[in-house]
Structure formats: C-alpha cells, structure tokens
C-alpha positions in Angstrom: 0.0 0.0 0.0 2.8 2.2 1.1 4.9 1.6 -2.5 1.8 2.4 -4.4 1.2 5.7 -2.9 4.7 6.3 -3.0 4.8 5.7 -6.7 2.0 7.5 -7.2 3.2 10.6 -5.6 6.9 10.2 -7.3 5.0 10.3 -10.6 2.6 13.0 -10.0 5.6 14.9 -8.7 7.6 13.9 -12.4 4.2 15.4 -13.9 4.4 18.6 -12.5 8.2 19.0 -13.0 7.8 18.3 -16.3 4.9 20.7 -16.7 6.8 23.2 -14.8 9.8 23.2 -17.2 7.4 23.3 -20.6 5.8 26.4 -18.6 9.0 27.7 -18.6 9.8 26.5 -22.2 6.7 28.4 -23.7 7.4 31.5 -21.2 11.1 31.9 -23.0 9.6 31.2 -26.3 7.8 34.4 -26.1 10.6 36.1 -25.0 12.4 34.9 -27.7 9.6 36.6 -30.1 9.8 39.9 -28.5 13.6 40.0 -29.2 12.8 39.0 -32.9 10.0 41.6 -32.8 12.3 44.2 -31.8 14.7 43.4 -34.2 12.6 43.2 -37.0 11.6 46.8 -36.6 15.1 47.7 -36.0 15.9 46.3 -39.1 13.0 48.4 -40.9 14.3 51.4 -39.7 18.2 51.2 -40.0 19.8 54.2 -40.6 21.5 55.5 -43.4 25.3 54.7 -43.7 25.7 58.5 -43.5 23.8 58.6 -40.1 27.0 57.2 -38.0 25.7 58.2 -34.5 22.5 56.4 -35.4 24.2 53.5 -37.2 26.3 53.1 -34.1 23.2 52.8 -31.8 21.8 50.6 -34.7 24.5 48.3 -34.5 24.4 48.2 -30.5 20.4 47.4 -30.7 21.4 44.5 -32.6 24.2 43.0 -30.9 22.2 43.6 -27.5 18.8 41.4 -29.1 21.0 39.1 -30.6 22.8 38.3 -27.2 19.5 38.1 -25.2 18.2 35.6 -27.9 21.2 33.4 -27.4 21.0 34.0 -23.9 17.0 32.3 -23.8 18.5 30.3 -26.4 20.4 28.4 -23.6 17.9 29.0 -21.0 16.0 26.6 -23.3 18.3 23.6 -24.0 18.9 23.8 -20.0 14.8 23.3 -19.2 14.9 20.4 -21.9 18.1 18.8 -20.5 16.0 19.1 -17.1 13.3 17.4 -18.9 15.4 14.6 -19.8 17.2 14.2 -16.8 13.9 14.1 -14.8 12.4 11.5 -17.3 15.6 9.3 -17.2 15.9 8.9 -13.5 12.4 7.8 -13.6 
C-alpha cells in the first residue's frame, strides 16, 4: 500500500516538473519573439550609412537582441536537459 502511494506521488511529482519546465519552455519562447519583434523593426528602420551616431546605436540594438536571444537560447536547451534528466531517472 505504502509503494503504491509512493509511486503514485513520485510520478505526480515527475508530472508537475515536467509541466513546470514546458511552462517555462513556452514562457522563453515568447521572450524569444519579442527580441525577434524588436529586431525586425530595427531592421526596418536602420539608418542611413551617413547617419553614424544612429548606425552606431543601430549596431548596438542589434548585438544587444542578438545576445538576449542566445542567452534564452540556452535558457531553453537547459529546461529540456531538465526534462530529460527528470524523465531518465524515472
């Protein structure tokens, strides 16, 4: 009686883990959209190459998004690796 409870709470623990970390999947795929949102409409409106203070900013925009990106990018493969760590020692 005792192991069945047991396993039933160990996998309805697993359940919500899992859940938790595909939250948190979907929550930095949104945050992923507004960087390529805000760097889609950076891209509309670069400057001019004779506008070098605002090509400079331009340029510092972009490297800034493309970092964060990256940055979720990782924050990603890290929930999944969670995922499969959690699912393995199962």
């Amino acid at each position: 009686m005792k192991d069945k409870l047991l396993e039933q709470l160990l996998e309805l623990n697993v359940k919500n883990s899992i859940n938790d970390s595909n939250t948190n999947i979907r929550l930095l795929d949104n945050r992923i959209k507004f960087y390529q949102t805000l760097l889609d409409n950076l891209e509309k409106n670069k400057p001019l190459f004779f506008q070098k203070k605002k090509l400079i900013e331009y340029e510092n925009k972009m490297k800034e998004y493309n970092i964060k990106i990256n940055e979720l990018y990782i924050e990603i493969e890290k929930e999944v690796c969670l995922i499969e760590k959690i699912i393995s020692d199962v």
